[in-house]
N, CA, C and O of each residue as an XYZ file, in Angstrom:
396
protein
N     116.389    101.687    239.868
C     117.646    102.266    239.478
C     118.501    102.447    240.734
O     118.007    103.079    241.667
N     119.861    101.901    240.855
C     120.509    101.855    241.811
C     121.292    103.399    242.538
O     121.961    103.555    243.560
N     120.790    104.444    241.371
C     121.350    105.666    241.996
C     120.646    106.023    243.059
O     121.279    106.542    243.979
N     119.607    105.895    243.167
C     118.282    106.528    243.671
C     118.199    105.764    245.253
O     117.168    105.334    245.771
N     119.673    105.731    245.882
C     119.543    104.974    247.399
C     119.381    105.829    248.484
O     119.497    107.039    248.295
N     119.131    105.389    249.600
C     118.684    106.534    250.942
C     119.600    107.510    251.039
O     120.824    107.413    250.937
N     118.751    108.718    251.298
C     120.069    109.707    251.405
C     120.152    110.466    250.025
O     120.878    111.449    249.870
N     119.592    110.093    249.331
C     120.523    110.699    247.826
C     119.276    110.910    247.282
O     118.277    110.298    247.660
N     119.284    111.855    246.299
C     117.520    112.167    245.736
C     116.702    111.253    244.914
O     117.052    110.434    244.065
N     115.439    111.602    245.394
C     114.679    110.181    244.444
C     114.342    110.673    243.055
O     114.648    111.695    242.441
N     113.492    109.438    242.715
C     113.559    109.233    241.087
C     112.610    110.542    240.493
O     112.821    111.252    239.510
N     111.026    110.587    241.885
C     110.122    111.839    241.433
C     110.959    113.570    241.312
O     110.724    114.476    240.513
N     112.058    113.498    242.558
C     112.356    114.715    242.648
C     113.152    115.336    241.461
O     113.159    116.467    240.978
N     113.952    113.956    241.110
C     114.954    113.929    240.020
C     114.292    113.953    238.684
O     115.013    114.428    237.807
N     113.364    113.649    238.383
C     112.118    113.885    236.754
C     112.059    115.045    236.977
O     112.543    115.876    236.208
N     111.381    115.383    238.207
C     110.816    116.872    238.504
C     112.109    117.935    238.072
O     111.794    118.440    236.994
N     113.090    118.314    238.407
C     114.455    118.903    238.709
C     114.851    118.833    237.045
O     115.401    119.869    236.671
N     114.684    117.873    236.055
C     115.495    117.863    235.384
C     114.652    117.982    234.057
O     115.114    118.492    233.036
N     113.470    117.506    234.148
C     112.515    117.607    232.785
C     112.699    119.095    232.538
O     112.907    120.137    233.160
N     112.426    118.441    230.737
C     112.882    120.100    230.524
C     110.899    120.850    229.931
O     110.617    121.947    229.449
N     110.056    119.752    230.247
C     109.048    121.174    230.252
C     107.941    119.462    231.240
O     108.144    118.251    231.151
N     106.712    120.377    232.165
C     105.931    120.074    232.737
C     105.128    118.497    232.248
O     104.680    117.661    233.033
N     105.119    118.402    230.359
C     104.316    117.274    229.947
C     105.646    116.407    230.263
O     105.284    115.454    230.952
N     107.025    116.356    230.036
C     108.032    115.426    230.663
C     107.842    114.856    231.571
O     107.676    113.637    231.522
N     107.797    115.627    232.840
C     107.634    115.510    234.333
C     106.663    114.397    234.333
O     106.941    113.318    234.855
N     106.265    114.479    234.132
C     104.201    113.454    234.292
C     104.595    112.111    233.805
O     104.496    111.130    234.542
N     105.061    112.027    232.526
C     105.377    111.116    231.622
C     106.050    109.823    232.241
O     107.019    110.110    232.944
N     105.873    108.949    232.184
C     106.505    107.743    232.937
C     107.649    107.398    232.040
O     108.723    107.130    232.578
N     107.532    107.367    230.495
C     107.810    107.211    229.554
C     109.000    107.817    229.623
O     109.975    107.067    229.570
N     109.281    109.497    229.774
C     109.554    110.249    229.239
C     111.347    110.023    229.777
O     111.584    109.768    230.958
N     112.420    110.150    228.799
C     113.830    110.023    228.942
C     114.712    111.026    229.610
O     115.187    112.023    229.065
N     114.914    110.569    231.129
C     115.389    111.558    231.994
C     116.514    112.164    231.159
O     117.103    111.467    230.332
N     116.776    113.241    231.324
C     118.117    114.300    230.614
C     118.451    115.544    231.754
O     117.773    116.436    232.263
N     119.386    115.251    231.826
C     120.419    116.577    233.198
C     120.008    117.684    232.673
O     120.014    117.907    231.462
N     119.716    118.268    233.329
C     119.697    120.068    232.626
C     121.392    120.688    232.800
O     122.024    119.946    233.552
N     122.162    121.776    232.311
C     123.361    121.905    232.632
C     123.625    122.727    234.156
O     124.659    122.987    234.770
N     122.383    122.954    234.396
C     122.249    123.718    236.172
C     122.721    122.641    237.214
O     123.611    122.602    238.064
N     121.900    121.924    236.850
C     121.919    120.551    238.163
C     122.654    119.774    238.297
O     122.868    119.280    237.190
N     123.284    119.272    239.104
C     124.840    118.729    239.480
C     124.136    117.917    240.798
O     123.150    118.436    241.322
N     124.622    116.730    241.280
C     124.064    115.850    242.347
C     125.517    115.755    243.342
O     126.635    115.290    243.116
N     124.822    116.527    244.699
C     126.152    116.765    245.223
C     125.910    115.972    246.625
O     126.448    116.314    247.678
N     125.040    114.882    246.492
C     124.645    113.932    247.532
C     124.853    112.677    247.765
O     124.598    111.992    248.755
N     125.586    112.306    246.260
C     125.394    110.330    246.185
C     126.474    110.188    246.879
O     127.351    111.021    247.106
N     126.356    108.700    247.337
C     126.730    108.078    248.270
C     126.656    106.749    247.653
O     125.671    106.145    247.227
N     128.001    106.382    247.692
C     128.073    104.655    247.019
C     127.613    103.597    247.976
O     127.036    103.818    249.041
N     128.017    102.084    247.343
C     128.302    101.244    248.379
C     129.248    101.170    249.417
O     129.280    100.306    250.293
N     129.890    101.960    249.299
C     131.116    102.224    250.774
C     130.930    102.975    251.910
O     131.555    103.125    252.960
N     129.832    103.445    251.399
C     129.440    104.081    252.859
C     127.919    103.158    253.701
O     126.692    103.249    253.666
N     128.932    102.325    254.377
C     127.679    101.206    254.711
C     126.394    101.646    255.178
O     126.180    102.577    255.954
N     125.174    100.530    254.374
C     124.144    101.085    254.808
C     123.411    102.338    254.200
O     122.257    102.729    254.374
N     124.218    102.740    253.594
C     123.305    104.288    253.148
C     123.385    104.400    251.793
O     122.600    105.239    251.353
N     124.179    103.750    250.823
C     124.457    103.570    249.244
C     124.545    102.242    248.893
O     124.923    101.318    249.613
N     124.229    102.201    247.910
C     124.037    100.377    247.537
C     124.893    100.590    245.871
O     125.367     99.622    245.276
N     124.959    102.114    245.291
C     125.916    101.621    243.951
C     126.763    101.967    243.737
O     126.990    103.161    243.934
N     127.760    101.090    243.190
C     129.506    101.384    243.095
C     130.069    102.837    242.570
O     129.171    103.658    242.384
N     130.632    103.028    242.456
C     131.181    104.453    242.165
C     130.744    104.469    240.375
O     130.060    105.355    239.863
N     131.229    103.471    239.754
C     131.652    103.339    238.562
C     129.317    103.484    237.793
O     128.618    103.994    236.917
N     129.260    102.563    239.055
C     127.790    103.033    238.584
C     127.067    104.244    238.337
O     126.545    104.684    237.313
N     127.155    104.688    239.520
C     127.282    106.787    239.703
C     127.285    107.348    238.659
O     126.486    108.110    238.115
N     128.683    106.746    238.257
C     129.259    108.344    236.963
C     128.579    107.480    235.500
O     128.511    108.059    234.415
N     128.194    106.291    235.660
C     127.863    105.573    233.811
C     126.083    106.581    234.475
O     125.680    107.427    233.677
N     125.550    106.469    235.306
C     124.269    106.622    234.940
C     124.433    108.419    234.881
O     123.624    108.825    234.046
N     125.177    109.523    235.471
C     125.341    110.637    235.414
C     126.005    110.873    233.969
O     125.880    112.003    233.498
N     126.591    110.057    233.342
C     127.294    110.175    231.962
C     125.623    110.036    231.230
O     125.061    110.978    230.670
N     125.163    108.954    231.360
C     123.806    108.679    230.148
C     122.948    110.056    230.869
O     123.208    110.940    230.052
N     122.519    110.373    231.400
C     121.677    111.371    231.581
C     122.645    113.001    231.103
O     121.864    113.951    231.152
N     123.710    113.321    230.797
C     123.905    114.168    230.358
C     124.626    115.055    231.456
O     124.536    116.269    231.270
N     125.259    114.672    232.462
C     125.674    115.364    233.650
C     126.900    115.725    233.505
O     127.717    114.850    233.217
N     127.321    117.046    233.660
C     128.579    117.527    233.450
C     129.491    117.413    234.723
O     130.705    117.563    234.582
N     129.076    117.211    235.685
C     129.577    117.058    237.420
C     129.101    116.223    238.351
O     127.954    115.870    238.078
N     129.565    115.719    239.442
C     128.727    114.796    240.059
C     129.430    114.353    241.381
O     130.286    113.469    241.409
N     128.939    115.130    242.609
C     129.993    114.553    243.552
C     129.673    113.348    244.892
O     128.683    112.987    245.527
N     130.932    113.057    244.864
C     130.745    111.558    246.025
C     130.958    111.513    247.514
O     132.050    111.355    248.059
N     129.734    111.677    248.147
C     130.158    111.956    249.786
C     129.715    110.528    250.352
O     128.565    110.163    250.595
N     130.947    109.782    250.509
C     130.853    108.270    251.147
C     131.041    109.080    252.572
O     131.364    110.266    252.637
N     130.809    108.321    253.571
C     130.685    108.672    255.067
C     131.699    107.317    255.739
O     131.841    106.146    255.387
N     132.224    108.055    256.742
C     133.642    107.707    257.544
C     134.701    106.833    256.387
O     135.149    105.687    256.441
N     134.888    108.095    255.192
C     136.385    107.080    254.768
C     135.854    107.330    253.168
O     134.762    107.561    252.648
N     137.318    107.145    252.661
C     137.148    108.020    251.038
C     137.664    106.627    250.133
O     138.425    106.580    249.166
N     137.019    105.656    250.767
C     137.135    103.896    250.305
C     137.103    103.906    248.443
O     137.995    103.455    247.724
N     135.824    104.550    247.989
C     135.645    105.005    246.700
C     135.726    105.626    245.770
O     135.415    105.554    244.581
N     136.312    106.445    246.602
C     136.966    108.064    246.038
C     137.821    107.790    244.342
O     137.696    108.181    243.181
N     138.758    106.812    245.203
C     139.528    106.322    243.823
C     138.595    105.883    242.510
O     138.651    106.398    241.393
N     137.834    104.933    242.884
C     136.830    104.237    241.787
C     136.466    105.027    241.308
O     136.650    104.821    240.109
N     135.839    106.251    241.506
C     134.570    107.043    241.493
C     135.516    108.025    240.235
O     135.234    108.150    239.044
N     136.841    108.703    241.092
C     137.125    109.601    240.064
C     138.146    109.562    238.854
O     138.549    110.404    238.051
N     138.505    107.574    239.180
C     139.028    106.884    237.670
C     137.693    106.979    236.357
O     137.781    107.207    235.151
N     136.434    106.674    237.294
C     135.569    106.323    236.329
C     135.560    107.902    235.644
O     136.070    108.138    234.549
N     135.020    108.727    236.322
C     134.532    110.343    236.100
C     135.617    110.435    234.671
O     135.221    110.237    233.522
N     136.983    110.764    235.031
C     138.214    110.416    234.325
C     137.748    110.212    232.792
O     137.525    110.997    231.870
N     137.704    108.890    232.922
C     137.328    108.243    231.520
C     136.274    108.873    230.451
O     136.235    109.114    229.245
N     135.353    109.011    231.724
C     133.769    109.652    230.558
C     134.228    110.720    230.963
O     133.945    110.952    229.788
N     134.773    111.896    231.541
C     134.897    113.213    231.084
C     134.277    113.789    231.872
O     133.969    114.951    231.604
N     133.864    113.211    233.119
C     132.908    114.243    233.938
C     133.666    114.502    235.337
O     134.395    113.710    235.935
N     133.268    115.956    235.745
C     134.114    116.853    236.831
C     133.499    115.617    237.954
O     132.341    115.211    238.059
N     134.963    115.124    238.874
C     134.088    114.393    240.394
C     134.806    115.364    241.306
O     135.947    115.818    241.223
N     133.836    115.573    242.211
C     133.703    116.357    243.601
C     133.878    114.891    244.571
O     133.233    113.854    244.414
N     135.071    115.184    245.724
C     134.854    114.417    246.384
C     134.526    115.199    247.924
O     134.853    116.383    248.011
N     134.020    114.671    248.868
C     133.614    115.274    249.911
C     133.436    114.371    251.172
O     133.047    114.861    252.232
């Protein structure tokens, strides 16, 4: 999954963080879902070279399917995506933090 790039939280921490009871967590199976606490205030697209590999528009479709009400974008030296990121947010309805 292309959210899950250096820098930004992984896939175990993110099951862990968001399952909503312990047999989830374990489950390989089991269908990640946002809790309404948790907000990802770390991703980092492809514009910040080297350290993000997915487009903005990617970000907010996979924070939209998991149920995420917020979601913010800290690209590094330069706000290249900023635009992409909070046309997409826009559309599906979700708060973007830029930083």
């Amino acid at each position: 999954m292309a959210l899950f790039a250096r820098n930004t939280i992984t896939e175990e921490t993110f099951r862990a963080k968001t399952a909503k009871t312990r047999k989830d967590a374990k489950s390989k199976d089991a269908k990640l879902v946002m809790t309404e606490d948790y907000v990802e205030l770390h991703a980092r697209s492809a514009f910040s070279f080297l350290e993000g590999s997915s487009l903005p528009e990617e970000l907010i479709s996979v924070c939209a399917n998991l149920g995420g009400a917020a979601m913010a974008l800290l690209d590094r030296n330069g706000v290249y995506g900023a635009p992409r990121f909070h046309m997409a947010a826009k559309k599906t309805g979700i708060k973007a933090h830029i930083g």
